[in-house]
C-alpha positions in Angstrom: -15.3 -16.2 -10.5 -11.8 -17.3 -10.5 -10.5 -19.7 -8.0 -7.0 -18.0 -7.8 -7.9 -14.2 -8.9 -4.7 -11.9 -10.6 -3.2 -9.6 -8.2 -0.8 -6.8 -9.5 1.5 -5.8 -7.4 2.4 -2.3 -8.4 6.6 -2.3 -8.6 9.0 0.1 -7.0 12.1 2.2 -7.9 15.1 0.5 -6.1 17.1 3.2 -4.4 19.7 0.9 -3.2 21.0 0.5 -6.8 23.5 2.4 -8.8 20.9 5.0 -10.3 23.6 6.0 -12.9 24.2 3.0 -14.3 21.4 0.9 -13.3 17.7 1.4 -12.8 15.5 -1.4 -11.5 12.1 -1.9 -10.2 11.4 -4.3 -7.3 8.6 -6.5 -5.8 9.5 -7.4 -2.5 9.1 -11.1 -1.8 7.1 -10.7 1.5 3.8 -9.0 -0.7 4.1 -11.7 -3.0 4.6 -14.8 -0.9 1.4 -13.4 0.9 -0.5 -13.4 -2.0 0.5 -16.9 -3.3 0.2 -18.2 0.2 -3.7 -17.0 0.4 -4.3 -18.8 -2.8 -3.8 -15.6 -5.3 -1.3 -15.2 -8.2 1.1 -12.4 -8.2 2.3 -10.5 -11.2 4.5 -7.4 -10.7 3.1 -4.4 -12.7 5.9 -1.8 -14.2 5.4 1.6 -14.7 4.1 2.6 -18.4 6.3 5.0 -18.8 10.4 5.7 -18.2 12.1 7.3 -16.3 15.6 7.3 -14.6 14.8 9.7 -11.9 13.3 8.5 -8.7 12.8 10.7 -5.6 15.5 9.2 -2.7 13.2 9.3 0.0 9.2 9.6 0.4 9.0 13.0 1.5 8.6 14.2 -2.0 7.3 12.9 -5.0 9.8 13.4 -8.2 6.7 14.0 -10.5 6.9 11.3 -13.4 4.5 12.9 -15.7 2.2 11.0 -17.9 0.8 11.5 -21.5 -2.5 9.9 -22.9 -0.7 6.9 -24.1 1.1 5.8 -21.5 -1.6 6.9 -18.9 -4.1 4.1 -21.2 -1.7 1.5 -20.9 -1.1 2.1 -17.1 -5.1 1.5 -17.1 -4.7 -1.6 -19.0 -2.8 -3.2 -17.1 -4.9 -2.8 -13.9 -7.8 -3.7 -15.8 -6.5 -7.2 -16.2 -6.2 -7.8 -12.4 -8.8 -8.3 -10.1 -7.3 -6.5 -7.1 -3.8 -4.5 -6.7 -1.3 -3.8 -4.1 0.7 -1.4 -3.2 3.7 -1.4 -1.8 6.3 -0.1 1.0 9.7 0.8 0.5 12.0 3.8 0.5 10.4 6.1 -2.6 7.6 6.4 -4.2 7.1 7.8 -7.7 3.9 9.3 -9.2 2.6 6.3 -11.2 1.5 4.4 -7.8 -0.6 7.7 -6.9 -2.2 7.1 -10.5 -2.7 3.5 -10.2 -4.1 4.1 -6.7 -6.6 6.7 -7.6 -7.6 4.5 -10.9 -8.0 1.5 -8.6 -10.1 3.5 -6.2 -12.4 5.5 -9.1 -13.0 2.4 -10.6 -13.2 0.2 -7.5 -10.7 -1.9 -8.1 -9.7 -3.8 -4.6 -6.7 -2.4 -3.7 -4.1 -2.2 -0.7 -1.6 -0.5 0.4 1.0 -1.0 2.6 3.2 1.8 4.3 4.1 3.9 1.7 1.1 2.8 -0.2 -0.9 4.3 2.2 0.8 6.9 1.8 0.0 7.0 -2.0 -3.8 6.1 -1.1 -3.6 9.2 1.1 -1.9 11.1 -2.0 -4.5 9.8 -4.3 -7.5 11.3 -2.3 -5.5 14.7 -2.4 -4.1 14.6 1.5 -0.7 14.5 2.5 1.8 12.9 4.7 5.0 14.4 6.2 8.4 12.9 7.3 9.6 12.9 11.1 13.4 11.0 11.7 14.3 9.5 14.5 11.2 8.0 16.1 10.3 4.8 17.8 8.3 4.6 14.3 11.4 4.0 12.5 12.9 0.1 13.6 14.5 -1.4 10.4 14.6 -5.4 12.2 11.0 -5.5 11.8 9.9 -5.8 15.3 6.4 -5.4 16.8 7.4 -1.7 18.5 4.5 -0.1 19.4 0.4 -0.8 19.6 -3.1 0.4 17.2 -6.1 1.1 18.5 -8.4 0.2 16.0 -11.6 1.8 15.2 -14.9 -0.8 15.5 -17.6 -0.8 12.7 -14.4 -0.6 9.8 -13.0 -3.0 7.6 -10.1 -3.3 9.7 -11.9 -4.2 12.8 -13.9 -6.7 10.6 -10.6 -8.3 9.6 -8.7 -7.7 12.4 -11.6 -8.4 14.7 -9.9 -6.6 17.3 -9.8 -3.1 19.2 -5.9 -2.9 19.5 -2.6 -4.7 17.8 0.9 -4.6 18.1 2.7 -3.9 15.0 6.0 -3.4 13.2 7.0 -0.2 12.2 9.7 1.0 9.5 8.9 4.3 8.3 9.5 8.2 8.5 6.5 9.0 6.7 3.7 9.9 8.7 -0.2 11.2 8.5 -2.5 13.3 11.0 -6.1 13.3 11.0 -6.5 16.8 9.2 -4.0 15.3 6.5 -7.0 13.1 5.6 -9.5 13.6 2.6 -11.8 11.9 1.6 -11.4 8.4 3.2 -12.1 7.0 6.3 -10.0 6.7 9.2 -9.8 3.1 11.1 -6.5 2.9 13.2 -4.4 5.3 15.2 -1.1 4.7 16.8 -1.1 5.1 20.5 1.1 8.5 19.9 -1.6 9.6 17.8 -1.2 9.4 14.3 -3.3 7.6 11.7 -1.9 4.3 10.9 -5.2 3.0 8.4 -7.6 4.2 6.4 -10.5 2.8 3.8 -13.7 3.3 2.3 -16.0 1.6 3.3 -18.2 2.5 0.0 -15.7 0.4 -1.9 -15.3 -3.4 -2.6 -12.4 -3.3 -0.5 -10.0 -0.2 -0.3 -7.2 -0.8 2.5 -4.2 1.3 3.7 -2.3 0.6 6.5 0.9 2.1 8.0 3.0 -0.9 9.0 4.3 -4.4 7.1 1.5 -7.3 7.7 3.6 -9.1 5.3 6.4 -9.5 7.7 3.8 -10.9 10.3 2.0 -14.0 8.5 2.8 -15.9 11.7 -0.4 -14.1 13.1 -3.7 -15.1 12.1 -5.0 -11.8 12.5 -2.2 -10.2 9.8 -2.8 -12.9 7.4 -6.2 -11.7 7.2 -5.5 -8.9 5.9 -3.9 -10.6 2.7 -6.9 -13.2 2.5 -9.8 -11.0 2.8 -8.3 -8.9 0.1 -7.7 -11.9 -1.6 -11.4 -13.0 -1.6 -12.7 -9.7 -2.3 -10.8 -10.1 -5.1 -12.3 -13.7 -6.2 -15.2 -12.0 -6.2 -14.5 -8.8 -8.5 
C-alpha cells in the first residue's frame, strides 16, 4: 500500500498558444493542487506520440493515430500510476479516449472531469454533442445551476447527497441514449447527464462540472479523496 499513491494526470493540448510556432501540453493547477492537497502526488502524463494538430474545440476529435509502439508506451505509463485523471479544457485529442478506455479495461481508478467525461463517454463508444450559448457555459466559475443525483451510485456515496449546485463551463453535452455501457448517476435539472460510472469498477468517475474549483466544499473535495484512497488501495 502506498501512503501517498501516483496519480497521472493525463495532459492537454493548449489551444490558447500559438499552434504554429508553439505546441504545449498543460496540467491545470486546480486537478493537481487537489490531488497534493488529499495526500496524493501528481505527475502530468504526455502523450506517446507527436503531433502538432489539435482539434480547436471538443466537438470533434482530430484523430491522433497510434502504432504498436507508441500505443505500449502509452500503457506504460499508466501502469506506473495507481489511479489517473482526466481532465477539462477546450480540446481533447484521441490519446485521452485511449488512456481512458485502458484505464477502464484494466480497472485502473480513473476520473474525469468535464471533458474527461466526455472522453469516458467516448471510450465506452457513446457520444456527446456541442450546444452554445447556454446557462451551461459560465466561464467565472460560478455555481449556475443544480444536479439531482441518483441514490445507490458512487456519486451519492461520495456526495452523500440527492441534489448539488455546481459550476458549469462547457458546450459539450450528453443525453441518456448517448450513453453505453456505463452507468448514469447525475442529471442536470434541464435534463442532461452530468455523471456517469461503473459501479463494477474500483472506482470509474465522470462528471460534467469542475469540483476542482470547489475545494471549499466538503462534499467536492470528496470527490478527489475517495479517488484518492481508492487509489492507495490499487
Amino acid at each position: 500500500m502506498n501512503d501517498k499513491p501516483i496519480i497521472g494526470i493525463i495532459s492537454k493540448p493548449n489551444v490558447f498558444c500559438n499552434q504554429e510556432l508553439f505546441t504545449q501540453q498543460v496540467v491545470y493547477d486546480g486537478v493537481r493542487n487537489a490531488v497534493l492537497s488529499n495526500n496524493g502526488l501528481a505527475i502530468g502524463l504526455l502523450p506517446t506520440k507527436i503531433s502538432n494538430k489539435f482539434c480547436n474545440s471538443d466537438e470533434t476529435i482530430d484523430g491522433t493515430y497510434f502504432n504498436e509502439t507508441e500505443l505500449k508506451d502509452l500503457y506504460l505509463l499508466i501502469n506506473r500510476c495507481d489511479g489517473i485523471i482526466i481532465q477539462g479544457g477546450l480540446s481533447s485529442d484521441d490519446y485521452e479516449i485511449k488512456a481512458a478506455k485502458y484505464a477502464i479495461d484494466n480497472d485502473i481508478p480513473i476520473l474525469g472531469i468535464c471533458a474527461g467525461f466526455n472522453n469516458i463517454i467516448r471510450a465506452m463508444g457513446g457520444k456527446v454533442f456541442c450546444m452554445e450559448n447556454t446557462i451551461h457555459n459560465t466561464e467565472d466559475g460560478s455555481l449556475v445551476h443544480k444536479n439531482v443525483i441518483k441514490e445507490n451510485t458512487l456519486l451519492h456515496d461520495i456526495l452523500k447527497t440527492n441534489k448539488v449546485s455546481v459550476n458549469s463551463i462547457h458546450t459539450m453535452f450528453a443525453n441518456e441514449e448517448d450513453i453505453k455501457d456505463l452507468d448514469i448517476s447525475a442529471y442536470s435539472e434541464d435534463g442532461y447527464v452530468e455523471a456517469v460510472e461503473l459501479k463494477s469498477k474500483k472506482f470509474c468517475l465522470g462528471v460534467k462540472w469542475h469540483p476542482e474549483l470547489m475545494l471549499n466544499d466538503e462534499k467536492m473535495n470528496n470527490i478527489f479523496k475517495c479517488f484518492i484512497d481508492v487509489c492507495k488501495r490499487s
